[in-house]
C-alpha positions as a Markdown table, in Angstrom:
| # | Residue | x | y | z |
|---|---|---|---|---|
| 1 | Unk | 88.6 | 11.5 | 218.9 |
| 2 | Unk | 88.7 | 11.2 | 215.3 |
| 3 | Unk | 90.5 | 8.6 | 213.6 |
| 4 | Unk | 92.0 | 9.2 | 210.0 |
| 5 | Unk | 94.2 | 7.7 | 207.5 |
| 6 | Unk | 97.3 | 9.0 | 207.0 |
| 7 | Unk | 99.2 | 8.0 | 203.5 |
| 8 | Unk | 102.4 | 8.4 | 204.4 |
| 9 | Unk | 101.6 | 6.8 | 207.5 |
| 10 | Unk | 99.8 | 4.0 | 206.0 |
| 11 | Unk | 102.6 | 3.5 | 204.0 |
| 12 | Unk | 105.2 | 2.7 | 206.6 |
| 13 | Unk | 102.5 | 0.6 | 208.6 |
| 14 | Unk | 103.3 | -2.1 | 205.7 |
| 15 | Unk | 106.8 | -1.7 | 205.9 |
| 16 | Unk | 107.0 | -2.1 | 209.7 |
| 17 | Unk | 104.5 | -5.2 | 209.6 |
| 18 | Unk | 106.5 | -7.3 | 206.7 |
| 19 | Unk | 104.5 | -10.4 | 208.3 |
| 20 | Unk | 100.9 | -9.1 | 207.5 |
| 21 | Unk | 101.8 | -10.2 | 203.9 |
| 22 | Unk | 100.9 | -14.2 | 205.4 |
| 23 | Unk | 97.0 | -13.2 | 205.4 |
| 24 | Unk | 95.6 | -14.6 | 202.7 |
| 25 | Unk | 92.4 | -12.9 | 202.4 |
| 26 | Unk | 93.4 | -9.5 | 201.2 |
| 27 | Unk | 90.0 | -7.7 | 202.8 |
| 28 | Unk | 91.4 | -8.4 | 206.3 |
| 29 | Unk | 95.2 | -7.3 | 205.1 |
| 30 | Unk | 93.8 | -3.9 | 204.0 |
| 31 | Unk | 92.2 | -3.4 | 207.4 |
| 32 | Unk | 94.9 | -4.7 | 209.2 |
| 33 | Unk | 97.3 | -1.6 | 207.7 |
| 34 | Unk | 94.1 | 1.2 | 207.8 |
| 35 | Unk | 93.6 | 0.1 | 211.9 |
| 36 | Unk | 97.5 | 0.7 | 212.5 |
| 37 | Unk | 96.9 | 3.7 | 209.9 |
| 38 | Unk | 94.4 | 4.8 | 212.4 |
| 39 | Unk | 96.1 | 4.6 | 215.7 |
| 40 | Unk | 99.1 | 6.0 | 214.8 |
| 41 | Unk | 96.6 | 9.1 | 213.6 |
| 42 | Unk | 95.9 | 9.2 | 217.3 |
| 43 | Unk | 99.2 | 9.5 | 218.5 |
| 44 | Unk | 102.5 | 11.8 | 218.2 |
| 45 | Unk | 103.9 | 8.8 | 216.4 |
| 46 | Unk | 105.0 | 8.2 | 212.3 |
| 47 | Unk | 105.7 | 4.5 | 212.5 |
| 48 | Unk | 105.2 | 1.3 | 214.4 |
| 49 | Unk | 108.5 | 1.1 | 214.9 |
| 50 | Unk | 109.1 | 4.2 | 216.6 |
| 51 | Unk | 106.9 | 3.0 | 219.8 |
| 52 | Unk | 109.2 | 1.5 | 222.3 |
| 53 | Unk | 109.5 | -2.4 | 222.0 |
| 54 | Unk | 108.1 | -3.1 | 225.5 |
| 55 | Unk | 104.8 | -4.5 | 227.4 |
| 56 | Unk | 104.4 | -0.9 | 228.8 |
| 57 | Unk | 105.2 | 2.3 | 229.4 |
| 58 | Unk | 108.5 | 2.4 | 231.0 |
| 59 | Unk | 109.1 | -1.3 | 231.1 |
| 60 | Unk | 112.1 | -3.5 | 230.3 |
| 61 | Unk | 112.5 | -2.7 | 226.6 |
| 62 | Unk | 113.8 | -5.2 | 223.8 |
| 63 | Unk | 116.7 | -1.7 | 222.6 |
| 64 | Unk | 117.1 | -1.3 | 219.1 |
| 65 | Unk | 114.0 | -2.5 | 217.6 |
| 66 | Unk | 110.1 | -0.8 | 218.2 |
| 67 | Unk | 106.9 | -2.1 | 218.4 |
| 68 | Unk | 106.9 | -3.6 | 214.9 |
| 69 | Unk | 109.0 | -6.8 | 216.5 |
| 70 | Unk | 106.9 | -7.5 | 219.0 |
| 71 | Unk | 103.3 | -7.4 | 216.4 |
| 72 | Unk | 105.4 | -9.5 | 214.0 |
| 73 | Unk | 106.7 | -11.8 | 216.9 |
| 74 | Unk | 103.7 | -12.5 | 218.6 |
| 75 | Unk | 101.6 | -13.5 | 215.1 |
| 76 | Unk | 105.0 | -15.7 | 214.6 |
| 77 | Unk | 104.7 | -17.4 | 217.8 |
| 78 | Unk | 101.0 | -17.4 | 217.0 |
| 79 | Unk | 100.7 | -19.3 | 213.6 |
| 80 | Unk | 103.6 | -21.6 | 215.1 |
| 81 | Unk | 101.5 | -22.5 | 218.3 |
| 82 | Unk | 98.2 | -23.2 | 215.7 |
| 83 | Unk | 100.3 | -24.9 | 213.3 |
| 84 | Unk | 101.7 | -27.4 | 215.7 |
| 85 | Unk | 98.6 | -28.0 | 217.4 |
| 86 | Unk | 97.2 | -28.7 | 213.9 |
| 87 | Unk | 100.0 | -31.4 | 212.8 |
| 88 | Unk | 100.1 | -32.9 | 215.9 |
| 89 | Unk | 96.5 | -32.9 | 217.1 |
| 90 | Unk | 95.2 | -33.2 | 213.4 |
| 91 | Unk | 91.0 | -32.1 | 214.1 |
| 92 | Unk | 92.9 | -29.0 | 215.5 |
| 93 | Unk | 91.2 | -25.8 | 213.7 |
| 94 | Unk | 91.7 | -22.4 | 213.5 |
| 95 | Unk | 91.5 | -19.5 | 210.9 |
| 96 | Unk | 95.4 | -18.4 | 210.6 |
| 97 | Unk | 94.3 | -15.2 | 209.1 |
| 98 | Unk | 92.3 | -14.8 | 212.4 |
| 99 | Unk | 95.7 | -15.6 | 214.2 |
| 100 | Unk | 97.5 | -13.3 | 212.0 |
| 101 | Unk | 95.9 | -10.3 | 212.2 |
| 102 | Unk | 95.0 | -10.6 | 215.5 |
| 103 | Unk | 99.0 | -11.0 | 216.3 |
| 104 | Unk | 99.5 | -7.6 | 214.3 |
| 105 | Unk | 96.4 | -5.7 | 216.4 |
| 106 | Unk | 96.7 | -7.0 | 219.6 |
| 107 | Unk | 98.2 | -3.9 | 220.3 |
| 108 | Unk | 96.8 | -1.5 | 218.6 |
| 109 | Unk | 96.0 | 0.4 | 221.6 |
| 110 | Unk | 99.9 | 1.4 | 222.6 |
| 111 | Unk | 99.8 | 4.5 | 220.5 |
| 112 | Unk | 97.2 | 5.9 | 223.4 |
| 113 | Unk | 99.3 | 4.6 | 226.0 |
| 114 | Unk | 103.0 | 4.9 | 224.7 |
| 115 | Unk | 102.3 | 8.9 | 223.8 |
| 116 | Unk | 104.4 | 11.2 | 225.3 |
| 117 | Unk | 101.3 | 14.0 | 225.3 |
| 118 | Unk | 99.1 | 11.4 | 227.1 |
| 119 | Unk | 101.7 | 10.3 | 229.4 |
| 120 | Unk | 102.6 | 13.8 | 230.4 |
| 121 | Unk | 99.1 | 14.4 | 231.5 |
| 122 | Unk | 98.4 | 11.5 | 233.7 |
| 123 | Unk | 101.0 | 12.9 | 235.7 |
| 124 | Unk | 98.5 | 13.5 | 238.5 |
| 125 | Unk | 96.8 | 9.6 | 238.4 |
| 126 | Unk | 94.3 | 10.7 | 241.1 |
| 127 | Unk | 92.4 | 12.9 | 238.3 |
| 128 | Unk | 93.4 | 10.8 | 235.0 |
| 129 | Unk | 94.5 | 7.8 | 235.8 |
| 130 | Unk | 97.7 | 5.8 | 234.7 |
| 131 | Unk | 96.7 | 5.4 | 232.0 |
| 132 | Unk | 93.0 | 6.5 | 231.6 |
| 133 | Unk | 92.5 | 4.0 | 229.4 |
| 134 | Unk | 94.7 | 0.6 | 228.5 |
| 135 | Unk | 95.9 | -0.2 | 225.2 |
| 136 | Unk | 93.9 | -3.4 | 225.3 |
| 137 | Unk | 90.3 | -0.9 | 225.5 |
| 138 | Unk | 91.7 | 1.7 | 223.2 |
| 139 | Unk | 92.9 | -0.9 | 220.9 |
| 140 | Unk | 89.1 | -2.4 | 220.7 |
| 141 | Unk | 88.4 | 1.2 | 219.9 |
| 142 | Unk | 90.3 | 1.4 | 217.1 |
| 143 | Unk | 89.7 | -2.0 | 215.6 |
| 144 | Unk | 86.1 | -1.3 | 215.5 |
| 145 | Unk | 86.1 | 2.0 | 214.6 |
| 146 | Unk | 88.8 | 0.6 | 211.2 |
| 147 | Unk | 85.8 | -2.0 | 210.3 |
| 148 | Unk | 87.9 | -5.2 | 211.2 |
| 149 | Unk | 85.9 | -8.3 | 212.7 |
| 150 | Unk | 84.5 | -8.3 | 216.1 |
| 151 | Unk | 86.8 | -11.3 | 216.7 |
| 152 | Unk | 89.6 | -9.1 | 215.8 |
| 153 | Unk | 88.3 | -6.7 | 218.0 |
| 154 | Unk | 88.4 | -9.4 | 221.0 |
| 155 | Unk | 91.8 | -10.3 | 220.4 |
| 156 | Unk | 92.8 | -7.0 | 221.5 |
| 157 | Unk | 90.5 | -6.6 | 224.1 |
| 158 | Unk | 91.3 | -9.4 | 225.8 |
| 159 | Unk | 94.9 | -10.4 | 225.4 |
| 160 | Unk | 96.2 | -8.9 | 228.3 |
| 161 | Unk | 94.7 | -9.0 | 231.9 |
| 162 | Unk | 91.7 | -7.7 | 230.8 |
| 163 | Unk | 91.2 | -10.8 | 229.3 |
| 164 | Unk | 90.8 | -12.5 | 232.3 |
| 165 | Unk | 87.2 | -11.4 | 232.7 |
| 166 | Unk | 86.0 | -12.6 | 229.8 |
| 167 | Unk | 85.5 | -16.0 | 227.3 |
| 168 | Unk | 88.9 | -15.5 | 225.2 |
| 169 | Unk | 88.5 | -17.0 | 221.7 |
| 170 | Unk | 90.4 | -19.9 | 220.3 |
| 171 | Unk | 92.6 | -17.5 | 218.4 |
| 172 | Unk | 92.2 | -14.9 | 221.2 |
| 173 | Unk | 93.7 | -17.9 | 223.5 |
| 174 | Unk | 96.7 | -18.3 | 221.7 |
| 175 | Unk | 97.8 | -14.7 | 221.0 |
| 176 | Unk | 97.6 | -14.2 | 224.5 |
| 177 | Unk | 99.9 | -17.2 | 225.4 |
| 178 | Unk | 102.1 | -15.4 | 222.5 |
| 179 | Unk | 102.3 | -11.9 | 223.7 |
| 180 | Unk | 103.1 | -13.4 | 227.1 |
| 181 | Unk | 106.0 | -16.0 | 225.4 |
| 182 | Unk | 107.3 | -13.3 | 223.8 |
| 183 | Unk | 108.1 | -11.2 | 226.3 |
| 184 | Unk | 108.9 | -14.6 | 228.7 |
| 185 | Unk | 111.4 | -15.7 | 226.6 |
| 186 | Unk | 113.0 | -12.5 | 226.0 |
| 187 | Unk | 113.2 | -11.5 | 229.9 |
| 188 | Unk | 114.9 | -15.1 | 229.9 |
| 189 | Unk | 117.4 | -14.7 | 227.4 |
| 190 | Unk | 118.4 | -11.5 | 228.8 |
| 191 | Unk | 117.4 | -9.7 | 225.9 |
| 192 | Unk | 114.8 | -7.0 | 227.9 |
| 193 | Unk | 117.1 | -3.8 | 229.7 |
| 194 | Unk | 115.4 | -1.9 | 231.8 |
């Protein structure tokens, strides 16, 4: 599959993901926007926003927002986890821009997964399975394949229970524990139909 970078599409990648603007190093900004560029090229979707707001296919859904809350949610949740480990623990370190971006590309993958066309035909599991792939494998695909960091990479390789077969990284550590708060606290507050 060929990934490519769509203007129009690029464009509305840094509308939908406002928070990206907190990186400071404007390399790994760029990359951020061409890897969403990317996998939305390998989808049936525009914008961010137009995948469903939810931890999977079919899953309680936060209505009236897409995807674009949860990125900007979980790198939220994300910097305030590392910052308050950092005031209160002070030798506490982490890259923020490492926290960041891997917040806004931990699922990178959900454009595969979330796809209608896709979806339609892993109707019959036995052959395809459901899905063939996870958005945390695809999304390693695409982060690699857009040139961001290996650790960036990780990070969306490993938030989810595919992470627990591996080493997660300190920054891989607390996006995880983000991407689960989010949805946590949500499901708590009533907030997830579905």
């Amino acid at each position: 599959m060929k990934l490519t970078i769509d203007s129009t599409q690029r464009l509305g990648v840094i509308e939908d993901l406002p928070y990206a603007k907190a990186i400071k190093d404007a390399e790994l900004r760029e990359l951020v926007y061409d890897a969403w560029a990317m996998s939305l090229s390998s989808s049936g979707f525009d914008r961010i926003n137009d995948i469903p707001c939810s931890g999977g296919p079919g899953g309680p859904e936060l209505k009236g927002r897409g995807q674009e809350a949860h990125l900007n949610g979980v790198a939220r949740i994300g910097v305030s986890i590392a910052q308050g480990l950092t005031d209160e623990v002070g030798h506490f370190r982490v890259d923020l821009d490492e926290v960041i971006a891997g917040g806004l590309c931990h699922d990178l993958g959900k454009t595969w997964e979330y796809d209608p066309e896709n979806i339609a035909r892993w109707s019959d599991h036995r052959i395809t399975g459901a899905p063939s792939i996870r958005h945390p494998v695809f999304g390693v695909y695409v982060a690699l394949t857009a040139g961001l960091p290996e650790q960036i990479a990780h990070i969306a390789g490993a938030h989810s229970a595919e992470g627990l077969n591996v080493t997660r990284s300190l920054a891989g550590e607390i996006i995880a524990i983000a991407d689960e708060t989010f949805w946590k606290v949500l499901a708590s507050g009533g907030l997830l139909e579905g």
